[in-house]
C-alpha positions as CSV (number, residue, x, y, z in Angstrom):
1,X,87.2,11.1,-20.2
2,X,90.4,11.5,-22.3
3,X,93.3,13.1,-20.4
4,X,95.0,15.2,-22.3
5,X,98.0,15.2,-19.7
6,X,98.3,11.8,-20.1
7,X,101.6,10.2,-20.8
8,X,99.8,7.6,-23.5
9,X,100.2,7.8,-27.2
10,X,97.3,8.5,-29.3
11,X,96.9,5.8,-32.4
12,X,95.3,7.4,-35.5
13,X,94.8,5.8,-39.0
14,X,94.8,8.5,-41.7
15,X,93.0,7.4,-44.6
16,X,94.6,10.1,-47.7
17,X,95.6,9.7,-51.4
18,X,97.6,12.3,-51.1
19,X,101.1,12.6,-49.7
20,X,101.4,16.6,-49.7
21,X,98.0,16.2,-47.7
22,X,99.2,13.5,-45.7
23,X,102.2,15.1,-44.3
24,X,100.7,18.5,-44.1
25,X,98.2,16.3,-41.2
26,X,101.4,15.0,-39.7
27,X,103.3,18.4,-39.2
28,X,99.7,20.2,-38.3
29,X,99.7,17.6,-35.2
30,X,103.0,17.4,-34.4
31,X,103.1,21.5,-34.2
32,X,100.0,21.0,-31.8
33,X,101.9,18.8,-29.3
34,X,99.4,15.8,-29.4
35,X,101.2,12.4,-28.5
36,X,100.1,10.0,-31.2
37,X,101.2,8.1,-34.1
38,X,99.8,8.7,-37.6
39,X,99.2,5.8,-39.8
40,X,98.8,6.3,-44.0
41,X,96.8,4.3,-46.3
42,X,96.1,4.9,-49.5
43,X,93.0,2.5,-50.9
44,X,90.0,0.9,-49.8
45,X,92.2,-2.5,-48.9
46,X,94.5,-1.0,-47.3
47,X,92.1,0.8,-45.0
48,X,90.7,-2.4,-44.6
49,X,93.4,-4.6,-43.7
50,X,94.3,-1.7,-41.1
51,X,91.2,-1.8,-39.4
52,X,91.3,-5.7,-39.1
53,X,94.9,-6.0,-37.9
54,X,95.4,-3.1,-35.2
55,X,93.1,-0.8,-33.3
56,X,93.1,2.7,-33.6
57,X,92.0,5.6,-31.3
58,X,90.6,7.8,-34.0
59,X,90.3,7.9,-38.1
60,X,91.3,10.8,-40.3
61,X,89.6,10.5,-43.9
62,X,89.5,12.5,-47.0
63,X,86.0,12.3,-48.3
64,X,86.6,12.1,-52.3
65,X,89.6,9.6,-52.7
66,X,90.8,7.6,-56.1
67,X,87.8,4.8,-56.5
68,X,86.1,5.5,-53.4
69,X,84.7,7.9,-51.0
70,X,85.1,8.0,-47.2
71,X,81.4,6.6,-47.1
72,X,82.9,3.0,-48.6
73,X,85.3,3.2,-45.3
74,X,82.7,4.0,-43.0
75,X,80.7,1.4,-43.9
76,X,83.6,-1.3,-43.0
77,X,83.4,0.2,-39.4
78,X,80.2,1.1,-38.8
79,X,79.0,-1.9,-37.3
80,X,82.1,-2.7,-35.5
81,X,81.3,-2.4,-31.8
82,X,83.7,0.1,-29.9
83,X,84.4,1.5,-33.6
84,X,86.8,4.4,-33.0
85,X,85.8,7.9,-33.8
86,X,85.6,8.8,-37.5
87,X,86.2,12.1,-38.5
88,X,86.2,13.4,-42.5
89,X,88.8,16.4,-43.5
90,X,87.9,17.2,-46.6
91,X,87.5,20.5,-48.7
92,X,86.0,18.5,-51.5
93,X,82.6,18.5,-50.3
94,X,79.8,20.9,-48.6
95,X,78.0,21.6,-45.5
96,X,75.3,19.3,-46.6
97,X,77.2,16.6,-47.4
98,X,79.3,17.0,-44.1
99,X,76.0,17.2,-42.1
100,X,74.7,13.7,-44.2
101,X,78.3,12.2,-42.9
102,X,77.5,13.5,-39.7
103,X,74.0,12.1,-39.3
104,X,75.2,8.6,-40.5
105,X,77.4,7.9,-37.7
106,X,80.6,9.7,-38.2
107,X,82.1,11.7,-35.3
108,X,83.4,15.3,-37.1
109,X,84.1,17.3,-39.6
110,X,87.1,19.9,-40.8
111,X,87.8,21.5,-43.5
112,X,91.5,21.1,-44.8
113,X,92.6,24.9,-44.5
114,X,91.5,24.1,-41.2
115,X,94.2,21.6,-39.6
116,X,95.0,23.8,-36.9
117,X,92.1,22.6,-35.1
118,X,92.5,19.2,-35.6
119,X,94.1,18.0,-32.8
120,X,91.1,19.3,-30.7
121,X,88.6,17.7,-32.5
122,X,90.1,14.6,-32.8
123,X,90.6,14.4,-29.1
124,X,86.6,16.2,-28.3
125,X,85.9,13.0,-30.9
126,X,87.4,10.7,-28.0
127,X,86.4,12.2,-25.7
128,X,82.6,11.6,-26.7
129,X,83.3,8.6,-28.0
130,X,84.8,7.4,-24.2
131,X,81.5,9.5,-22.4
132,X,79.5,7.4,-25.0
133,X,81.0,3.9,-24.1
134,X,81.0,4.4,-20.6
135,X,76.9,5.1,-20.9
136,X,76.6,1.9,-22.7
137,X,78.2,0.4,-20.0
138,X,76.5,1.6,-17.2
139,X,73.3,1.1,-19.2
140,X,73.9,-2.3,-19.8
141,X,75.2,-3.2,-16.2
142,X,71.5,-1.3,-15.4
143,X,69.8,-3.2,-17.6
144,X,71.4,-6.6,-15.9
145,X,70.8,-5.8,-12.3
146,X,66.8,-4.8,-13.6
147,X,66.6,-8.2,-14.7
148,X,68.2,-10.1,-12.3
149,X,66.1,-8.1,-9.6
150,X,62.8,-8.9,-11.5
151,X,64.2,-12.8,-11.6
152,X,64.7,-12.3,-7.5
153,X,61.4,-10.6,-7.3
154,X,60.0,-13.6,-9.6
155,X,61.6,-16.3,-7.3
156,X,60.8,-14.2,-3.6
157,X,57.5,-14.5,-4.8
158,X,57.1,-17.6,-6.0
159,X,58.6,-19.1,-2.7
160,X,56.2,-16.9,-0.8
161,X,53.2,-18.8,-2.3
162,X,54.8,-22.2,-1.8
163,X,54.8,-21.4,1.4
164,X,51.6,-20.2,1.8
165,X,50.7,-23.4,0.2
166,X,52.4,-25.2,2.9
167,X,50.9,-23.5,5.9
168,X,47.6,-23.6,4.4
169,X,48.4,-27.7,4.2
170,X,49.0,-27.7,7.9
171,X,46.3,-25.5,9.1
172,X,43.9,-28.1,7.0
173,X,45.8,-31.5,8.0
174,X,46.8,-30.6,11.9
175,X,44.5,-27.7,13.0
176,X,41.9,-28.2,10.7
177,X,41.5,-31.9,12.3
178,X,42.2,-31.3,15.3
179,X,39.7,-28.6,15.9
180,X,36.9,-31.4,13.8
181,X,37.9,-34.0,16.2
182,X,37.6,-31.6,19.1
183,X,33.5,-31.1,17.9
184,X,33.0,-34.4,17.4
185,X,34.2,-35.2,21.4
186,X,32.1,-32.1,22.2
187,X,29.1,-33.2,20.7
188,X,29.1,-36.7,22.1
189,X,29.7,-35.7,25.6
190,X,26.7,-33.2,24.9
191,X,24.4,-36.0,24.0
192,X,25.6,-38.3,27.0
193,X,25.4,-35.5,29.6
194,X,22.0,-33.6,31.4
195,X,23.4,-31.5,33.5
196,X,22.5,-27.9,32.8
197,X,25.8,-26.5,33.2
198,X,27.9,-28.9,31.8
199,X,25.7,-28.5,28.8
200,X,26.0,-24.7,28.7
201,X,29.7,-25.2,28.7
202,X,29.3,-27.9,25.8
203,X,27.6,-25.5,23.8
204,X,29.9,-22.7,24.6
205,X,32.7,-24.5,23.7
206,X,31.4,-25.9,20.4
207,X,30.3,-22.4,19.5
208,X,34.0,-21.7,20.3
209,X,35.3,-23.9,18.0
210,X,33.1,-23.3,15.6
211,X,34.4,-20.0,15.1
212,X,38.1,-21.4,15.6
213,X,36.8,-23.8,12.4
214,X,35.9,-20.4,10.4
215,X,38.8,-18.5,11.5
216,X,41.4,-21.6,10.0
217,X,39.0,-21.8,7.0
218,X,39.1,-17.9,5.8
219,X,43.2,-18.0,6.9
220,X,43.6,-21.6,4.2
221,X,41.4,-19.2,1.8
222,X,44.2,-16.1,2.3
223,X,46.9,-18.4,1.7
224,X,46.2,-21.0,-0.8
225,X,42.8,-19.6,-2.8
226,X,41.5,-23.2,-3.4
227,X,38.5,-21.2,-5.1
228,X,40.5,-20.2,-8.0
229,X,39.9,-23.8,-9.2
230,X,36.3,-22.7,-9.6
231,X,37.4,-20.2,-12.2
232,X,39.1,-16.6,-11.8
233,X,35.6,-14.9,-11.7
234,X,34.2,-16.8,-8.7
235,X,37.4,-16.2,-6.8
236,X,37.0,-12.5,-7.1
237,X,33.6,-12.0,-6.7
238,X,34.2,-14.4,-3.1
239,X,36.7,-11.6,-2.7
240,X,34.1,-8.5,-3.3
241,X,31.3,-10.3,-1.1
242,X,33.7,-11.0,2.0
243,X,35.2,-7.6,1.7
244,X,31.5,-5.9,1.1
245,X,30.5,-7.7,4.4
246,X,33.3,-7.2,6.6
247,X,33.8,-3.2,5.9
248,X,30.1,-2.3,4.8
249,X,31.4,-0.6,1.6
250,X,29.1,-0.8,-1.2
251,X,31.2,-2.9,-4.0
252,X,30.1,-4.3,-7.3
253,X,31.6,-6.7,-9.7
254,X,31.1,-7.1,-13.5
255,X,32.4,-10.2,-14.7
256,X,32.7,-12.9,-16.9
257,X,34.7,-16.0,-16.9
258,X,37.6,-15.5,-19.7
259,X,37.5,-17.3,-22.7
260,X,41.4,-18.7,-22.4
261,X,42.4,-21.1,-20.3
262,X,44.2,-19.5,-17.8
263,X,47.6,-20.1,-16.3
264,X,47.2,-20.4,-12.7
265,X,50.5,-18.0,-12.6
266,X,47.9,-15.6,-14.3
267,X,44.9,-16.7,-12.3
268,X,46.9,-15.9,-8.8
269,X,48.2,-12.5,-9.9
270,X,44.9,-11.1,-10.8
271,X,43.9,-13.0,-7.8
272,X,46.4,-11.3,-5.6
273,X,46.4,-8.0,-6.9
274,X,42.4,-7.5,-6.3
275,X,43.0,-8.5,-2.8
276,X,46.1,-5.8,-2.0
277,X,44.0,-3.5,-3.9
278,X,40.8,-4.2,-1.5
279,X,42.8,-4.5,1.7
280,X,44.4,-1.0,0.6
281,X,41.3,0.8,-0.3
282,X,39.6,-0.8,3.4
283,X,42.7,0.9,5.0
284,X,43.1,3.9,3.4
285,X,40.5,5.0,1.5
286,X,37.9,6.0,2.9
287,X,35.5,5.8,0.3
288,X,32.0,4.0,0.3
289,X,31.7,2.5,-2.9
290,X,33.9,0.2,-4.7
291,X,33.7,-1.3,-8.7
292,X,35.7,-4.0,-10.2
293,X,35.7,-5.3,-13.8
294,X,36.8,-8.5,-14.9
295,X,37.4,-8.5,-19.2
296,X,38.9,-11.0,-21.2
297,X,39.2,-9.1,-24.8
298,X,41.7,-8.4,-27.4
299,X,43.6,-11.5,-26.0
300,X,44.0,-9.1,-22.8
301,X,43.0,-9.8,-19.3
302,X,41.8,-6.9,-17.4
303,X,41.3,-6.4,-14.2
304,X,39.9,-3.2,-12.7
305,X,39.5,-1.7,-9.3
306,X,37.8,1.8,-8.7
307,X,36.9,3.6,-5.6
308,X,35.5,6.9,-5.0
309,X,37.9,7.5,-2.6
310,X,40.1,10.1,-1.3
311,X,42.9,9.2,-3.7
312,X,46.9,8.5,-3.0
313,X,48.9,11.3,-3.2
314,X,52.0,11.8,-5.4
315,X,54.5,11.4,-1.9
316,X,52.7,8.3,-0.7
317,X,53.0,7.0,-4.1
318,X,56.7,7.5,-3.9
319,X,57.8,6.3,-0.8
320,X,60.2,3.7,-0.3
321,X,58.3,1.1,2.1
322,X,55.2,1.7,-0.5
323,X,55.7,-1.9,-1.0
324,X,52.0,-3.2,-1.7
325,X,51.8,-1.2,-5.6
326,X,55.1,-1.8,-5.9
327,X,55.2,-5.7,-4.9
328,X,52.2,-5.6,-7.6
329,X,54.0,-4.4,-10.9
330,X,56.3,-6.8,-10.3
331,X,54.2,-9.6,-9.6
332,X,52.5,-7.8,-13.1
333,X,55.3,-8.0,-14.9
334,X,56.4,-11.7,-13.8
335,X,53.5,-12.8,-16.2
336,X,54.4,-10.6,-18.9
337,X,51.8,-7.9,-17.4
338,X,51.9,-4.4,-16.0
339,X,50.1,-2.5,-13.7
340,X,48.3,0.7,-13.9
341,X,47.7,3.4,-10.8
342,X,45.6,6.3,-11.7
343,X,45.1,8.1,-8.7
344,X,44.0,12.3,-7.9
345,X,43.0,13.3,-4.4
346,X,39.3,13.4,-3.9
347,X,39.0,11.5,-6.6
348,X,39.1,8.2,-5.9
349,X,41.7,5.7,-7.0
350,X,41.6,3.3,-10.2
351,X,44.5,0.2,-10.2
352,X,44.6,-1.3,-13.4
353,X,45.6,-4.8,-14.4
354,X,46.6,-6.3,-17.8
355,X,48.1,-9.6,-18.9
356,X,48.7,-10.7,-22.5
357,X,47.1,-13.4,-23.7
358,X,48.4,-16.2,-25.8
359,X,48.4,-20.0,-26.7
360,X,51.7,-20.5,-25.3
361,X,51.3,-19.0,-22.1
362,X,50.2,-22.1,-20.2
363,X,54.0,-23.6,-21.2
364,X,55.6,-20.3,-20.6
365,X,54.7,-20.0,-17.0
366,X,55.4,-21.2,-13.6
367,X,52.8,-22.4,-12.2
368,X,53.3,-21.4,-9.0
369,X,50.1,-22.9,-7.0
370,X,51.2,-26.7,-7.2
């Protein structure tokens, strides 16, 4: 905001072909106590060489000088960035031409038999024109920290699955081996012993490990989906059988496999977001039926969860440890997607996924499994 008490001088270029009218500006703001300095031109170049020489705080033009009009100076400005206010005193012209000015660009207008207000508006011109910079600043410091926050998101995430990939690769090498080795032993000693009870312990404990096999198995699964290498549409519908089995909740899937090729970037978000959405809806919803689409049209994956649940309300959907949708749009929006949540209470709950589709999206993206 301009300070009006403020010790600073005000710079202000007056572009006028008159003299009378130039020095009747000068007494009008000298009478009115503003601190500035007025600077004359006459002509088009010398407005010109002004502008390109010196800054100024504000512009004064006449509208109808010799040759030109103050439009021909506002067009030298008007793509300048931080171009100072420009405000037309003129009795030459009408409202609608002052209004035209106006909608153009330029800050003010005042009619000549008027000066007595012009040392207000030229300092409500600063004024706005300071509110106006300090907006684009702020929205451009926003609009910095939005992306390096989605780059951070981009990168959190990406390091998550490479170390998912990583424990999965131990579970497989050490446990995984370990536990296969362990059967192996288990079954020998079972065919080279007769007693009854050391047999019942042999089966026992192979039944034991058996289950300690499937247990590492559906963990690798969780954290490195090797099935997505069987195409996006088997990994999903392995993710609607397991979930149909384990909470009994009718689900069915409509898919196809997508006519693009892919990125596994792409392939792991969809991935991912149908199993937050299942492990969300077997926590929370409460619903007994559950549909997912898988489309490929329009050069648009789609992925689509429904249940006929009891919805998530407006305050859940707001809080700020709701992590899970939000952890989604971003992982959406990593691949150039975004994510949809349509949601009413009693009404079920409908999370929508969509990703672009184009040639160059295989060399555009990380891929993030490898």
């Amino acid at each position: 905001m301009y300070d009006e008490t403020s010790d600073s001088t005000l710079r202000i270029l007056h572009l006028e072909d008159s003299t009378v009218d130039h020095e009747l500006v000068r007494r009008s703001l000298q009478r009115s106590g503003l601190a500035c300095t007025l600077e004359h031109v006459e002509s088009l170049d010398d407005f010109r060489h002004a502008i390109d020489t010196a800054s100024f705080d504000a512009i004064v033009a006449d509208y109808r000088l010799r040759g030109f009009t103050a439009l021909d100076a506002w067009d030298l400005i008007k793509s300048q960035q931080n171009a100072p206010p420009f405000i037309l005193l003129s009795g030459a012209i009408g409202e609608s031409a002052a209004v035209a000015a106006i909608k153009l660009g330029m800050s003010d207008y005042l009619q000549k038999d008027h000066l007595a207000k012009l040392a207000p508006v030229i300092l409500r011109a600063i004024e706005l024109q300071q509110t106006r910079l300090a907006k684009d600043r702020a929205d451009a410091e926003l609009a910095v920290s939005e992306r390096r926050l989605a780059e951070f998101a981009e990168h959190l995430q990406s390091t998550i699955e490479q170390e998912r990939a990583s424990i999965s690769r131990e579970i497989h090498d050490d446990i995984g081996g370990a536990l296969a080795a362990a059967k192996l032993d288990l079954a020998w000693i079972g065919r080279h012993v007769s007693d009854p009870a050391t047999l019942g312990h042999v089966t026992a404990a192979t039944e034991m490990l058996q289950h300690a096999l499937g247990a590492s198995q559906r963990i690798m699964m969780n954290l490195r989906p090797a099935i997505l290498d069987q195409g996006l549409a088997a990994a999903v519908d392995w993710l609607a059988t397991g979930f149909e089995r384990r909470t009994g909740i009718r689900t069915t899937l409509r898919a196809s496999d997508p006519d693009h090729k892919l990125p596994k970037a792409v392939q792991l978000t969809a991935y991912r977001t149908a199993q937050e959405a299942l492990t969300n809806i077997a926590k929370h919803a409460r619903c007994d039926m559950v549909t997912i689409e898988l489309t490929d049209s329009g050069n648009v994956l789609t992925l689509e969860i429904n249940d006929n649940g009891q919805g998530i309300s407006a305050q859940e959907q707001a809080k700020s440890k709701a992590y899970g949708l939000k952890g989604l749009q971003e992982r959406a929006k990593s691949v150039g997607g975004w994510l949809d949540i349509s949601t009413s209470a009693g009404k079920g709950t409908s999370i929508i996924l969509s990703v672009p589709l184009n040639p160059s999206s295989d060399s555009s993206l990380k891929d993030t499994l490898e």
